[in-house]
C-alpha positions as CSV (number, residue, x, y, z in Angstrom):
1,X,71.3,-89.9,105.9
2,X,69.2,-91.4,108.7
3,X,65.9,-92.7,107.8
4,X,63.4,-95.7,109.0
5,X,65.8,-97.6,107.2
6,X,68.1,-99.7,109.1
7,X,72.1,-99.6,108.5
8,X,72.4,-103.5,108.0
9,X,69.1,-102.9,105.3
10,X,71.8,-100.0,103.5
11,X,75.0,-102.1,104.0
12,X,73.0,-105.3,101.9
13,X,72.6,-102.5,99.1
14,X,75.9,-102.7,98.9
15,X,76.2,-106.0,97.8
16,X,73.7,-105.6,95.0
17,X,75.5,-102.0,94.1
18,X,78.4,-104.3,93.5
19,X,76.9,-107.2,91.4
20,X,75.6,-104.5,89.3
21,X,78.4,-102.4,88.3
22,X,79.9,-105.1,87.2
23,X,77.0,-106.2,85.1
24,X,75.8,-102.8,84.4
25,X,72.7,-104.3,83.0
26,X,69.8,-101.7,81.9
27,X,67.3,-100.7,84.8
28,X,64.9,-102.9,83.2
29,X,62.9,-105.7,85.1
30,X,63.8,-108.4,82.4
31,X,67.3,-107.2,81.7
32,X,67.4,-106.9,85.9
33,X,66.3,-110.6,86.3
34,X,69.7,-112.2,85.9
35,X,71.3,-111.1,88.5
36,X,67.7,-109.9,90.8
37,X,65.4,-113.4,89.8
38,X,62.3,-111.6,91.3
39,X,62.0,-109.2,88.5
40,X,61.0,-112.2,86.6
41,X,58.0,-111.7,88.1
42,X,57.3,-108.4,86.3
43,X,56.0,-108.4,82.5
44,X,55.5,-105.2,79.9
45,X,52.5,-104.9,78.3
46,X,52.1,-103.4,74.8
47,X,48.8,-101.1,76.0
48,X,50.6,-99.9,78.5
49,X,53.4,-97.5,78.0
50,X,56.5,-97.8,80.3
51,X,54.6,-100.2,83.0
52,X,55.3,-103.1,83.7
53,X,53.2,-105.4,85.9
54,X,53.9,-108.1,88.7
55,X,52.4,-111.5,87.9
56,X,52.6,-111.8,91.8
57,X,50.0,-108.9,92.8
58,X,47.1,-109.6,93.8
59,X,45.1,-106.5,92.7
60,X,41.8,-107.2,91.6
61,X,40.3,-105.2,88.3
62,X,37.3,-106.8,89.5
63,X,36.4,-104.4,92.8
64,X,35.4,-101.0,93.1
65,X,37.1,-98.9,95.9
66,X,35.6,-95.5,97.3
67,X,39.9,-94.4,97.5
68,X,42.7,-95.6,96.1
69,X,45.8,-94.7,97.9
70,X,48.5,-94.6,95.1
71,X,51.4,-95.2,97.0
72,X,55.0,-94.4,94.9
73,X,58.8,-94.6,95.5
74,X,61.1,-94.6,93.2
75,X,65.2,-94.0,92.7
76,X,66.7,-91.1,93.6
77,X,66.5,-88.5,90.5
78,X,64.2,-90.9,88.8
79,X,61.7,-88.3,88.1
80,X,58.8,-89.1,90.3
81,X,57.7,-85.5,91.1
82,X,57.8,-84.7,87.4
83,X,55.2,-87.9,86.4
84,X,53.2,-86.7,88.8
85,X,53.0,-83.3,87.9
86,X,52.1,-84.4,84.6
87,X,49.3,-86.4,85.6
88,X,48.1,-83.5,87.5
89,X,48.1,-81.8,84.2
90,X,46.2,-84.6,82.7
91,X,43.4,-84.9,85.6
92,X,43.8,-82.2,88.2
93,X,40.6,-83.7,90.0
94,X,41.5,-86.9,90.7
95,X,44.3,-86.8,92.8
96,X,45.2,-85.1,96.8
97,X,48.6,-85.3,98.0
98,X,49.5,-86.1,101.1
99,X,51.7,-83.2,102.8
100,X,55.2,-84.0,104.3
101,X,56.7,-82.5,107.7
102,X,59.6,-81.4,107.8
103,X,61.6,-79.4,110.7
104,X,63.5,-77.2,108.5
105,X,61.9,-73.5,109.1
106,X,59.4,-72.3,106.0
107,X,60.8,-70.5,103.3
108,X,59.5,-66.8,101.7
109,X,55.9,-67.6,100.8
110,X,55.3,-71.1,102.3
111,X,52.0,-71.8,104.1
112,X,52.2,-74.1,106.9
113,X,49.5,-77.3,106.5
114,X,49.6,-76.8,102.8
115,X,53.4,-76.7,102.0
116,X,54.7,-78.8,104.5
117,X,53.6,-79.6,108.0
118,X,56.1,-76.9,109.7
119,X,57.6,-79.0,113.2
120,X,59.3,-76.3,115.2
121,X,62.6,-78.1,115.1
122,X,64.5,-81.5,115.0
123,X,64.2,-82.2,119.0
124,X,60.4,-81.4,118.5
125,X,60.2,-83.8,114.9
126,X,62.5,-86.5,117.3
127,X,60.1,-86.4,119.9
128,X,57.1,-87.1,117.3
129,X,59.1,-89.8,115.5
130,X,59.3,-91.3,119.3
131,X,55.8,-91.1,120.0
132,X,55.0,-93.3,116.9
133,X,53.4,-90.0,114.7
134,X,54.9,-90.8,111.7
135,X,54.5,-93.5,109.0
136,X,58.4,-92.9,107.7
137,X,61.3,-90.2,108.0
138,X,64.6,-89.5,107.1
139,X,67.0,-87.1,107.9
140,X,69.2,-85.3,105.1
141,X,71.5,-82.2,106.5
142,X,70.5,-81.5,109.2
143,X,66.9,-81.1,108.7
144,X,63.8,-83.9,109.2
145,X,61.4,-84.8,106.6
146,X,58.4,-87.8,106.9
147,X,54.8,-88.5,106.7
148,X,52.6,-87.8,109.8
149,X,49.8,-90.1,110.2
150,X,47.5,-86.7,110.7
151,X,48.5,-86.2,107.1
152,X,47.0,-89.6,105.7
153,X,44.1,-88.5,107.5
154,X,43.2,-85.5,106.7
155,X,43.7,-86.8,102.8
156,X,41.3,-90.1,103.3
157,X,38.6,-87.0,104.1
158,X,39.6,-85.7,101.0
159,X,36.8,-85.9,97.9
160,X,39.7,-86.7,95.4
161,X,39.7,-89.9,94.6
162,X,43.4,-91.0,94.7
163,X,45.9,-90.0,97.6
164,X,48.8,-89.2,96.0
165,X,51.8,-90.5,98.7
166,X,55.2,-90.3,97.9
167,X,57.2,-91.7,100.5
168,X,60.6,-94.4,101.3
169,X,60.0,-97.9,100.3
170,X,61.1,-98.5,103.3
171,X,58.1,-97.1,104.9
172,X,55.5,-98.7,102.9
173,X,55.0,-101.6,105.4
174,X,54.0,-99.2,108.5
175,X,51.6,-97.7,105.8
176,X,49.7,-100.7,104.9
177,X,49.5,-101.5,108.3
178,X,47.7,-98.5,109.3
179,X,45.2,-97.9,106.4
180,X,44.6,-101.8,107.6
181,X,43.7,-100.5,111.2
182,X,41.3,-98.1,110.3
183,X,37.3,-99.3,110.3
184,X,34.4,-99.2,107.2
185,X,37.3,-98.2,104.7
186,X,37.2,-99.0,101.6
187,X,40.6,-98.2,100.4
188,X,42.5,-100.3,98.3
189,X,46.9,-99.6,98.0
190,X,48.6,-99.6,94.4
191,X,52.5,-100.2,94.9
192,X,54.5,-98.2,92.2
193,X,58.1,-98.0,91.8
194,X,59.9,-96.0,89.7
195,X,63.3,-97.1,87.8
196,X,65.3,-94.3,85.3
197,X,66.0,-95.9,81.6
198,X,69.6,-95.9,82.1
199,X,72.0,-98.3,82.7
200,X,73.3,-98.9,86.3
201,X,76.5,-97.2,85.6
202,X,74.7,-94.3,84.0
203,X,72.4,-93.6,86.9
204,X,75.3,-94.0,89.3
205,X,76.7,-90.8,87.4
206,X,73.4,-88.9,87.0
207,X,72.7,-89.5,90.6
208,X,76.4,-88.1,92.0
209,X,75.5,-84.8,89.6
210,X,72.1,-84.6,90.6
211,X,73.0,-85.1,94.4
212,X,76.4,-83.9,94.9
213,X,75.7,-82.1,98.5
214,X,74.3,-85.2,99.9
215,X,76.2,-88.5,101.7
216,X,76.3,-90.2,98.4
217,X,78.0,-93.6,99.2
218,X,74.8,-94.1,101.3
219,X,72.8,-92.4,98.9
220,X,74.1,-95.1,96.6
221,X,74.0,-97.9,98.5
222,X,70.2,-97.0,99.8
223,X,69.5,-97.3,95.9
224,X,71.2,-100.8,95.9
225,X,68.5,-101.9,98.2
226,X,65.7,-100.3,96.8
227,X,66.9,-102.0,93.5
228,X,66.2,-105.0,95.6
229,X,63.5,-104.7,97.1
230,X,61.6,-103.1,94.5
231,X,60.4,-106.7,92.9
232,X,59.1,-108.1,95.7
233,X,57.2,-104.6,97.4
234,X,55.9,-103.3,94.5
235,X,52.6,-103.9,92.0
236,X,53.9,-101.9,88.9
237,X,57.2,-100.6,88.0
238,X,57.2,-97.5,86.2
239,X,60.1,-97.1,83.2
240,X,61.1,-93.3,83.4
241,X,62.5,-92.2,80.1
242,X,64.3,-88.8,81.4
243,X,65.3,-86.8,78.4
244,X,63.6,-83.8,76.5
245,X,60.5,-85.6,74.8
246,X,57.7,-84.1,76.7
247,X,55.3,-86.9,74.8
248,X,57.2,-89.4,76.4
249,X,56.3,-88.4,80.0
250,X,52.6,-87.4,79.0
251,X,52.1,-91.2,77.8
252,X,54.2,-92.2,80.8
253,X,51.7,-90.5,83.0
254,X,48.5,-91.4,81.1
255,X,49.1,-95.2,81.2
256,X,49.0,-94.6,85.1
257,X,45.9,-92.4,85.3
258,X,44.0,-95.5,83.4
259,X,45.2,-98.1,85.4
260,X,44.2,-96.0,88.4
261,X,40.6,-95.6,86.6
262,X,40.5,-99.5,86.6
263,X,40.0,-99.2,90.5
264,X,37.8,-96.4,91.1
């Protein structure tokens, strides 16, 4: 796995992925805290199902914002696309997603600039990555995925008032930086994470099912670090329960959409 992600940044993971199977504490900010002290910073609140809040972010419920950029990472397997999807169901007019690139060629009824921004192949997505076109990348296989800047653009002239942007944690930073570079916008960023209600040791398994074809030592310790990071990056942190009761994610998914609505 290569990504914008640096090898000493997956090698700390390690460390962490260590402390924590031996732990094994629940992927929960205040069972999390004893061995990661930022998560103190994080607190559940009754009205809101499976979020839990930073004391440390400085949103303000306060301001209005013409966009909201809703910008999410999460786990590995920790069920982002299907939250999403579910809000989708629940407002299907409030959000745009921003559209990845990738160099892999498009599959039987893919449309280019709707399913993915098709690059011709990996020398021509290196070549972009070099001339400073994308916000974040990674490489799995041997095919290139990321976010093209011409992609957070075209969504900003979207009428939807949330962009929808999925991308690495580790790519966030670049983001900000941008959306701070452009002029008259009034765009405000919401940091979510998502974490999987298992124990450590539980997603460790679920993630070496659910991504058995991939490097998974540095799948793993890329998760360590995101584990780490996550505290300090993010504004929310989103509690996935994964299992069969579809009422769970709805509720997971309409806490979200209402503390979106408290920014628009």
């Amino acid at each position: 796995m290569k990504s914008n992600i640096s090898q000493k940044e997956i090698a700390s993971g390690k460390k962490i992925v260590d402390i924590l199977s031996v732990s094994n504490p629940q992927l929960l900010p205040n069972l999390l805290k004893k061995d990661i002290p930022k998560y103190q910073n994080f607190l559940p609140n009754i009205n809101k199902y499976s979020l839990w809040s930073s004391t440390k972010s400085k949103l303000k419920n306060t301001q209005k914002y013409d966009k909201i950029i809703m910008l999410t990472s999460g786990l590995a397997a920790s069920g982002k696309d299907s939250i999403y999807s579910e809000m989708i169901k629940l407002r299907p007019d409030l959000f745009f997603k921003t559209i990845t690139a990738t160099s892999r060629p498009p599959r039987e009824g893919e449309i280019n600039e709707t399913d993915y921004f098709f690059i011709k192949n990996a020398k021509k997505f290196k070549e972009a990555i070099k001339n400073q076109e994308f916000l974040e990348f990674i490489k799995r296989g041997d095919n290139y995925y990321g976010l093209p800047k011409i992609s957070l653009d075209r969504a900003i002239d979207q009428s939807n008032p949330v962009i929808y942007c999925q991308i690495e944690m580790s790519g966030w930073s670049k983001l900000i930086k941008y959306i701070a570079s452009l002029e008259n916008k009034n765009i405000l960023i919401i940091k979510f994470f998502v974490l999987p209600d298992m124990s450590f040791l539980e997603y460790i398994n679920w993630l070496k099912e659910k991504r058995a074809n991939e490097d998974i030592e540095s799948r793993i310790n890329k998760s360590g670090w995101e584990i780490k990071k996550a505290p300090i990056k993010s504004d929310f942190i989103i509690i996935n329960h994964i299992e069969e009761n579809t009422d769970s994610l709805t509720k997971t998914a309409k806490t979200v959409v209402d503390q979106l609505f408290k920014f628009i």
